[in-house]
C-alpha positions in Angstrom: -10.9 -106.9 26.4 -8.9 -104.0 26.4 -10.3 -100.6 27.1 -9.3 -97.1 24.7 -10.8 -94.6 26.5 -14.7 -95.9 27.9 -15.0 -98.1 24.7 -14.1 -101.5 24.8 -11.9 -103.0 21.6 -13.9 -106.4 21.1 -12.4 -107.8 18.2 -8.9 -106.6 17.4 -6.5 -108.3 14.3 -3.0 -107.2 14.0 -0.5 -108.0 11.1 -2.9 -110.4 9.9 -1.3 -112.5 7.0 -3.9 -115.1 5.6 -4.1 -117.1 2.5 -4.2 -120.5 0.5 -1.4 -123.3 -0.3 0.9 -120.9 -2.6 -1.5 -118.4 -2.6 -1.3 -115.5 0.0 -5.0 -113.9 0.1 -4.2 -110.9 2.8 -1.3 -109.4 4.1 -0.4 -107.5 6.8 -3.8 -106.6 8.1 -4.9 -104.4 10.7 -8.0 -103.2 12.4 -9.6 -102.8 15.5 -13.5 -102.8 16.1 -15.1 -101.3 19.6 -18.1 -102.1 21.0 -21.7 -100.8 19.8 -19.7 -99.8 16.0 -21.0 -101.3 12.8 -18.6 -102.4 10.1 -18.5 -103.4 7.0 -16.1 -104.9 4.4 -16.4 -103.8 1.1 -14.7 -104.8 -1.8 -14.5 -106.0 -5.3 -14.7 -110.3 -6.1 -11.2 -111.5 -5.5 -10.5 -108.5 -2.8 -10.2 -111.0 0.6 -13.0 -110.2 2.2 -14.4 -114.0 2.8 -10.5 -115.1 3.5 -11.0 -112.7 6.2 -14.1 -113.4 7.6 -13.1 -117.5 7.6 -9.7 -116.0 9.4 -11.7 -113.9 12.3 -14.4 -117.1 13.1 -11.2 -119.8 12.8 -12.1 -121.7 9.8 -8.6 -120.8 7.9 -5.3 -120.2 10.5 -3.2 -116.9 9.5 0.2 -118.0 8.3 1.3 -114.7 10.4 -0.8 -112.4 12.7 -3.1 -112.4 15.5 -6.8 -112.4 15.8 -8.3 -111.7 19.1 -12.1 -111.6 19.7 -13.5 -110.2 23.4 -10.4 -109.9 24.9 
């Protein structure tokens, strides 16, 4: 874990590229979460936001990017 500031980063994607056989879902995503902050992904059907969540708990591998979770 990395600390900015007193708050801790515990889940931190950078450049994140993520999709399907031929079909890129995400691209280029970035975001860093600290500790005791709710978040929430919002976004129209089609938007990424299950291809991300699969990405961050390891189900689908990023074709380009890191994920990093507590450190």
């Amino acid at each position: 874990m990395k600390v900015e500031g007193f708050t801790l980063r515990l889940l931190e994607i950078d450049q994140l590229t993520v999709g399907y056989p031929s079909l890129p879902v995400l691209e280029n995503v970035s975001l860093t979460v600290c500790q005791q902050r709710i978040v929430a992904v919002v976004g129209p059907n089609g938007s990424g936001k299950t291809t991300l969540l699969k990405a961050v708990s390891g189900l689908i591998r990023p074709v380009k990017g890191h994920i990093r979770f507590a450190g």
